[in-house]
C-alpha positions as CSV (number, residue, x, y, z in Angstrom):
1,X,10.2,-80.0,42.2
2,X,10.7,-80.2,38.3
3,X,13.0,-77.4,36.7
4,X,11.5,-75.9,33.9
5,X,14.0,-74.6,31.4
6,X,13.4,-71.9,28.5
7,X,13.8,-72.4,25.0
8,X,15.7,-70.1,22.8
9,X,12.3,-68.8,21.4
10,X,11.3,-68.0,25.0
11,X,14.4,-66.3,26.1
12,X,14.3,-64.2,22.3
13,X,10.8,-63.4,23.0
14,X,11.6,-61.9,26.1
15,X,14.2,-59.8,25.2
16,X,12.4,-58.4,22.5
17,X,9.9,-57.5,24.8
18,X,12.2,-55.7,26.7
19,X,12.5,-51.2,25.4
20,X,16.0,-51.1,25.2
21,X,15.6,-47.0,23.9
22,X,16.1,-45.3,26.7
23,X,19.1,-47.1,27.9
24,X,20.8,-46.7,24.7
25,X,19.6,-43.2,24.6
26,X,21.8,-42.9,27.7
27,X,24.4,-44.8,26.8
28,X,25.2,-42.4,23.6
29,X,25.3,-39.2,25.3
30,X,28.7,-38.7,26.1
31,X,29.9,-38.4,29.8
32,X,31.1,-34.8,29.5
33,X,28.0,-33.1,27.9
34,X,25.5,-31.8,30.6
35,X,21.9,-32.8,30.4
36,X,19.2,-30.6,30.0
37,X,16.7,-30.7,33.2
38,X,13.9,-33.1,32.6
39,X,10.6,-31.5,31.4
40,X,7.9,-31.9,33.9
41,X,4.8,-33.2,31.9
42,X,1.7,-30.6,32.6
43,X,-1.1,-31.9,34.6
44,X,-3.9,-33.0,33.1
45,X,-7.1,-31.9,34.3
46,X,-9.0,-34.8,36.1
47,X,-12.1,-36.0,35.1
48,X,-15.6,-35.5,37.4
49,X,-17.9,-38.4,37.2
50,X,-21.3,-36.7,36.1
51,X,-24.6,-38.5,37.5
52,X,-27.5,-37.0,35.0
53,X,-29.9,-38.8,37.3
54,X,-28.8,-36.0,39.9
55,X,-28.3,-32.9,38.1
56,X,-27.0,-30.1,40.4
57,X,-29.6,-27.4,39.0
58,X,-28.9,-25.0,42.7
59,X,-25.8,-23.2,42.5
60,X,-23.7,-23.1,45.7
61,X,-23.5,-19.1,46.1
62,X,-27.7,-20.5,46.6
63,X,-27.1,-23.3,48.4
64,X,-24.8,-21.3,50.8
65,X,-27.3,-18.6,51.6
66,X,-29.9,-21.7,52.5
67,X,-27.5,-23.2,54.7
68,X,-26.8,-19.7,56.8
69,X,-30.7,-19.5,56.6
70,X,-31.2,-22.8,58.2
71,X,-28.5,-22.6,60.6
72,X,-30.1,-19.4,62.2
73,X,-33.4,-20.8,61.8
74,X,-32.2,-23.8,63.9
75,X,-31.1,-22.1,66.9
76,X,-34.4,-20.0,67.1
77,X,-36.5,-23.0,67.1
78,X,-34.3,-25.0,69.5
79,X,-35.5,-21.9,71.7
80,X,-38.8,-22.2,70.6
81,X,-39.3,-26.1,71.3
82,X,-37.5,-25.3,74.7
83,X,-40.0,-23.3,75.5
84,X,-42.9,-25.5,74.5
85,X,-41.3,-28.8,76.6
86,X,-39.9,-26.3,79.2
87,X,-36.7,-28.6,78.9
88,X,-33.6,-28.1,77.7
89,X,-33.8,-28.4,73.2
90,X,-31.0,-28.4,70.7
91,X,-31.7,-28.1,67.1
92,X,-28.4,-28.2,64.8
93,X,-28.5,-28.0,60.9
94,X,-26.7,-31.4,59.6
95,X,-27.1,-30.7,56.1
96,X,-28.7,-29.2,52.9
97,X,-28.2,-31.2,50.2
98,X,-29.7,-31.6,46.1
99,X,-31.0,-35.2,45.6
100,X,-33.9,-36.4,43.4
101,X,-38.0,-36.5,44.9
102,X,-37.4,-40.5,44.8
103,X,-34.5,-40.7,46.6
104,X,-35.8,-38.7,49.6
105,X,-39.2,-40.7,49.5
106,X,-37.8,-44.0,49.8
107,X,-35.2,-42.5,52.4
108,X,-37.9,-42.2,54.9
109,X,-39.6,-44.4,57.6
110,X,-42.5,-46.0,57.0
111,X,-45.2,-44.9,58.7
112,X,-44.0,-41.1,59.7
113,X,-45.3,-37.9,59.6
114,X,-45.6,-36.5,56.6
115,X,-46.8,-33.0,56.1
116,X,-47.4,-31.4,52.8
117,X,-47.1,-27.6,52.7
118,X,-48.3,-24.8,51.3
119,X,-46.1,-21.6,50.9
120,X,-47.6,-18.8,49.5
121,X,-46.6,-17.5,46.8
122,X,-44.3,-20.1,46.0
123,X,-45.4,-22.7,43.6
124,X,-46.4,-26.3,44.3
125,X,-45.9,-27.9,47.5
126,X,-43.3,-28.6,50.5
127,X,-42.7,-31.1,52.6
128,X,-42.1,-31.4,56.8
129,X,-41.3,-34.9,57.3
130,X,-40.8,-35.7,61.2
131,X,-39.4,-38.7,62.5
132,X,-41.3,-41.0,65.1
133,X,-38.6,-41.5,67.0
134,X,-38.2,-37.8,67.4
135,X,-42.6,-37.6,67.9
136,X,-43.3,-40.3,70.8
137,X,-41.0,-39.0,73.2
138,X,-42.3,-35.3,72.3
139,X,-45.8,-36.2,72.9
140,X,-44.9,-38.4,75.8
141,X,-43.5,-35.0,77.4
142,X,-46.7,-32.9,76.5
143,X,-48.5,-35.4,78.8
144,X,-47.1,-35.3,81.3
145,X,-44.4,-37.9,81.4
146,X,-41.1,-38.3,82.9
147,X,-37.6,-38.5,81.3
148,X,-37.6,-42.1,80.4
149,X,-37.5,-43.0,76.9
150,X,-40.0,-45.6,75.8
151,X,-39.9,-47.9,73.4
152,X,-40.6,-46.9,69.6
153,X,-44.2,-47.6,68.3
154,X,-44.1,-48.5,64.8
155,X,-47.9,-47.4,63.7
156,X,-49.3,-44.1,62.1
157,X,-50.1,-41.3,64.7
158,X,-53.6,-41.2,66.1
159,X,-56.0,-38.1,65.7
160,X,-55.2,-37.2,69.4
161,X,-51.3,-37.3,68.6
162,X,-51.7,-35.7,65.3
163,X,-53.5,-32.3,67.2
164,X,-50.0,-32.1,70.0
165,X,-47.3,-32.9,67.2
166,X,-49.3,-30.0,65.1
167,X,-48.1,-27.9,68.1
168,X,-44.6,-28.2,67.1
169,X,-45.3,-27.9,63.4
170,X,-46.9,-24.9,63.9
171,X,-43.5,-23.2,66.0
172,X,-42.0,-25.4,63.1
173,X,-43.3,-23.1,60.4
174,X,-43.6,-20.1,62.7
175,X,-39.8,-19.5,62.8
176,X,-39.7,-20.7,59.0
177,X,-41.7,-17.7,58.3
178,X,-39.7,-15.4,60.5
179,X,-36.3,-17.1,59.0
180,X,-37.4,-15.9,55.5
181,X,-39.2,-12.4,56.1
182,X,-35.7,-10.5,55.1
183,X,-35.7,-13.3,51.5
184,X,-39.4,-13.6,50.4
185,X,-42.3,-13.3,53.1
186,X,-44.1,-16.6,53.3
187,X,-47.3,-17.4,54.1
188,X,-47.1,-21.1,55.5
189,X,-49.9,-24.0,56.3
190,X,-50.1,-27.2,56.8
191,X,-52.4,-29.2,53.6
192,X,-52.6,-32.6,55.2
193,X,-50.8,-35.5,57.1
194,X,-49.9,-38.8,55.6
195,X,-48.5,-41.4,57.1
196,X,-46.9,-43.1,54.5
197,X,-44.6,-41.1,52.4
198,X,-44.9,-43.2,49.5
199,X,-48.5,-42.4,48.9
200,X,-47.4,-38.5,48.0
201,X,-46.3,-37.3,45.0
202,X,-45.5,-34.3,44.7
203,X,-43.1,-33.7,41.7
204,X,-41.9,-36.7,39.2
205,X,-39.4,-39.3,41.0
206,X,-36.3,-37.7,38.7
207,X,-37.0,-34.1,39.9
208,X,-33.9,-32.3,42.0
209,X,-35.5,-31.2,45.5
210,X,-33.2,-29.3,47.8
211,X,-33.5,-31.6,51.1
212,X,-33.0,-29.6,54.8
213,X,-31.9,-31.9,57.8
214,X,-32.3,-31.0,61.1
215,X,-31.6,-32.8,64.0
216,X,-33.5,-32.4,67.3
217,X,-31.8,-33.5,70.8
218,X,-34.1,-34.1,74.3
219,X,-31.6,-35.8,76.6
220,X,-31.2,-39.4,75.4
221,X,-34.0,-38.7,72.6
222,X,-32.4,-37.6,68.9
223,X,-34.4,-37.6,65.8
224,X,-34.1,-36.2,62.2
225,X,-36.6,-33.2,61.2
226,X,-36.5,-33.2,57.0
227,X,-37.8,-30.3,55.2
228,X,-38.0,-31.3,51.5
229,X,-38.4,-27.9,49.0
230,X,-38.6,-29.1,45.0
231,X,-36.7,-27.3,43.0
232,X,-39.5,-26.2,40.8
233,X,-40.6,-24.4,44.0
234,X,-38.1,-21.9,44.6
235,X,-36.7,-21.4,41.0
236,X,-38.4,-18.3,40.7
237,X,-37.0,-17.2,43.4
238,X,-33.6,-18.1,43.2
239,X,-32.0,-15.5,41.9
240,X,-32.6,-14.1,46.0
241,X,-30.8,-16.1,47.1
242,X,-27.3,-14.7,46.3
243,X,-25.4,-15.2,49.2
244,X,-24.1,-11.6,49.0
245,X,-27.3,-9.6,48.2
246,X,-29.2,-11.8,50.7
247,X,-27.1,-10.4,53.6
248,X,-27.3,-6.6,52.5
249,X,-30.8,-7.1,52.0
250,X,-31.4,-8.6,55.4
251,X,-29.0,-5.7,57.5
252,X,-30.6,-3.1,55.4
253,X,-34.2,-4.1,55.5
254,X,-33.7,-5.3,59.2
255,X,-32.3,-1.4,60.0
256,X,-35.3,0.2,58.7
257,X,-37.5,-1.8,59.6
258,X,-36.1,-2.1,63.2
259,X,-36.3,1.8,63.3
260,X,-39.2,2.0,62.0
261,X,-40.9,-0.3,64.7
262,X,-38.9,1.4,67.6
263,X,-39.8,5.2,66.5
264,X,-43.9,3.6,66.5
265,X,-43.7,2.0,69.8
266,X,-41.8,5.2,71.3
267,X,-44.0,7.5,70.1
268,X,-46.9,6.3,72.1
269,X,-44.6,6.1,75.3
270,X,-45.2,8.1,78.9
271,X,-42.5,9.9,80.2
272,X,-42.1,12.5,83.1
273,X,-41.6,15.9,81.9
274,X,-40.6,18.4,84.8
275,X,-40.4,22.4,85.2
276,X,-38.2,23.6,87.7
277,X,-39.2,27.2,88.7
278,X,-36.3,27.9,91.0
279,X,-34.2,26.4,93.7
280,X,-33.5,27.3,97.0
281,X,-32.6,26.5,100.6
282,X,-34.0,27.0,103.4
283,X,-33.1,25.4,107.5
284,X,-34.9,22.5,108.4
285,X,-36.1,24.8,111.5
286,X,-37.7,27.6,108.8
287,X,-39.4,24.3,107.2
288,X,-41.2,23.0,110.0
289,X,-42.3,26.1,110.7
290,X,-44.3,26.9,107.4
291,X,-48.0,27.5,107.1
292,X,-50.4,28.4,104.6
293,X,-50.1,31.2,103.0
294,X,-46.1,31.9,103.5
295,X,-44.1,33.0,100.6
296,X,-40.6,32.3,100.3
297,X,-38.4,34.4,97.4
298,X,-35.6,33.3,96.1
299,X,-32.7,35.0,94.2
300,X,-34.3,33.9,90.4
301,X,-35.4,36.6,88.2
302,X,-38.7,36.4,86.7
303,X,-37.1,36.6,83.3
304,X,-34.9,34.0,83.5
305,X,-35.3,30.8,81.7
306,X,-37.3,27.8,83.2
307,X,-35.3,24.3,83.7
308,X,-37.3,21.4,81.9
309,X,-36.2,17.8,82.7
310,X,-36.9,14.9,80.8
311,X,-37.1,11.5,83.0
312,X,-34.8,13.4,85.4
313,X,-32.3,14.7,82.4
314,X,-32.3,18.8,81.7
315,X,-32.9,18.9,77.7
316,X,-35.0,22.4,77.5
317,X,-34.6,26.0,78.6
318,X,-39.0,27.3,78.5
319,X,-40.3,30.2,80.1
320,X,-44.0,30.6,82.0
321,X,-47.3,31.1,80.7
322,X,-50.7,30.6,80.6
323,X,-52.5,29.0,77.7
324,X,-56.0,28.5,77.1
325,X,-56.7,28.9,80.8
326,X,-54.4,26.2,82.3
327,X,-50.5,27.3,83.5
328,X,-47.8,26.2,80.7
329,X,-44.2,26.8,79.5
330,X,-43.0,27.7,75.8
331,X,-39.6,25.8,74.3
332,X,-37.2,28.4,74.1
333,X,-33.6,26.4,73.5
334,X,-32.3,22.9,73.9
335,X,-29.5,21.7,75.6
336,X,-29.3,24.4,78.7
337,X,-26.3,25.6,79.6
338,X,-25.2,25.1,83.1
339,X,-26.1,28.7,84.1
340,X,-29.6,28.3,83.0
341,X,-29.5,24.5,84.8
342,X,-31.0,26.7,87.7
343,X,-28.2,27.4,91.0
344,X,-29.0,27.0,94.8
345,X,-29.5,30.1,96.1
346,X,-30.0,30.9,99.9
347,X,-33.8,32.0,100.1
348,X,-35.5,34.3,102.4
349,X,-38.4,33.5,104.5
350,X,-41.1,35.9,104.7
351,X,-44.1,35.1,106.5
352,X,-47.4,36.9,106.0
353,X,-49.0,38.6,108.4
């Protein structure tokens, strides 16, 4: 190998190159003089990439509240689809994300099932997109078929398919509307069906939608359930969707209206309402003995308060009467005391003659 050997230009150059500042900076300090401590430099803020093809126009305080929307949405209609394929269904939330209307389009399968919503009174339109993969095996099981899982047809959904997968759209938009009663109350329905998801337009391609994932496990069966709501849908409404307000209004609104409901149905309940005249003993020989006609007294004063019993429980003290022809007690307390909760007393048989 050939040794290469550098010129005095080279080796100048190269020195020159060299910052010999902070060594002689060093150097001239002298040895006894302490050094003052070194001044950490401040940390400069780090720069975010910004995409202006995906603006972020949802805050997250909004984006939050969807998410614990659609996670308790997801659990109801797991229970719901349960019900439906009387098997064993579990719905989990994956993810709600911002993303422009083309790049969910061109996200999907082509064919699928592509609903287009209505949701009054929010402007424009939604969309329930529903995997085949996820359909087949759904269907398959409304028939009457077995566990095994088929193989995957890649063709649009016939008229006969489209009337049992609109079975679990409807529990689909079913529990939507129940999931958003305590928000906004939404009136939900299916437009049309299209299979290819290209051929719908419902905002401009560079419009921010807010994209719902759901994902829907049978057994050995998984599939993706994608609810697509533009942001030009909801905007007017956004400002409900704090993530604080949202949860007063919903455990306010659910109080009263739960009471509400309960104090309705209870009114037009039946219960047992008992008035205990008096109580008394007698011996089992004095019982078989009694006819027609034989009066037994007891040790109760006229005058003194009736027992009445709700469903078995003592909650009035009344006293006897007669109204409008027909026997009948009048309220006189609540809450008897134990004196007026009526005493066994030892009775007296007297037979008539």
């Amino acid at each position: 190998m050939s040794e290469h050997t550098l010129s005095q230009a080279e080796v100048e150059s190269l020195l020159s190159s060299m910052d010999f500042s902070g060594l002689q900076a060093e150097a001239s300090v002298p040895p006894d003089t302490a050094r003052p401590a070194a001044r950490v430099p401040a940390k400069q803020p780090r720069a975010i990439p910004y995409d202006f093809k995906r603006p972020e126009r949802v805050g997250k305080e909004q984006m939050r509240s969807l998410q614990s929307l659609y996670e308790g949405f997801a659990r109801s209609f797991g229970a719901a689809v349960s019900g439906l394929l009387r098997g064993i269904v579990d719905v989990k939330l994956t993810s709600v994300d911002q993303l422009t209307y083309s790049e969910f389009v061109f996200s999907l399968e082509n064919p699928t099932c592509f609903n287009l919503l209505t949701a009054e009174p929010l402007e424009g339109n939604l969309i329930l997109d529903m995997s085949p993969s996820l359909l087949y095996p759904i269907i398959d099981r409304l028939l009457g078929g077995g566990k095994e899982v088929g193989q995957t047809v890649r063709r649009p959904l016939t008229e006969i398919e489209l009337r049992l997968v609109g079975r679990l759209t409807g529990i689909f938009l079913s529990e939507m509307e129940r999931a958003w009663e305590n928000v906004l109350p939404l009136k939900l329905a299916v437009e049309r069906v299209e299979s290819n998801p290209q051929l719908v337009q419902i905002v401009p391609p560079n419009d921010v939608v807010i994209l719902i994932s759901l994902e829907l496990t049978m057994g050995d069966v998984r599939g993706m359930i994608n609810l697509c709501m533009p942001f030009n849908a909801i905007e007017r409404i956004s400002g409900k969707l704090n993530d604080n307000t949202w949860f007063n209004r919903r455990s306010s609104n659910g109080n009263e209206s739960t009471m509400s409901m309960v104090r309705q149905q209870l009114r037009g309940s039946q219960v047992e309402l008992v008035v205990t005249l008096a109580r008394s003993q007698i011996s089992t020989g004095d019982l078989l003995g009694l006819r027609v006609g034989d009066i037994i007294t007891t040790e109760s004063d006229a005058r003194d308060p009736l027992e009445v019993q709700i469903e078995g429980i003592p909650k009035f003290q009344a006293s006897p009467g007669v109204y409008k022809g027909k026997k009948a007690v009048q309220v006189q307390a609540a809450n008897p005391t134990p004196a007026a909760m009526g005493t066994s007393t030892q009775s007296v048989l007297d037979r008539s003659p």
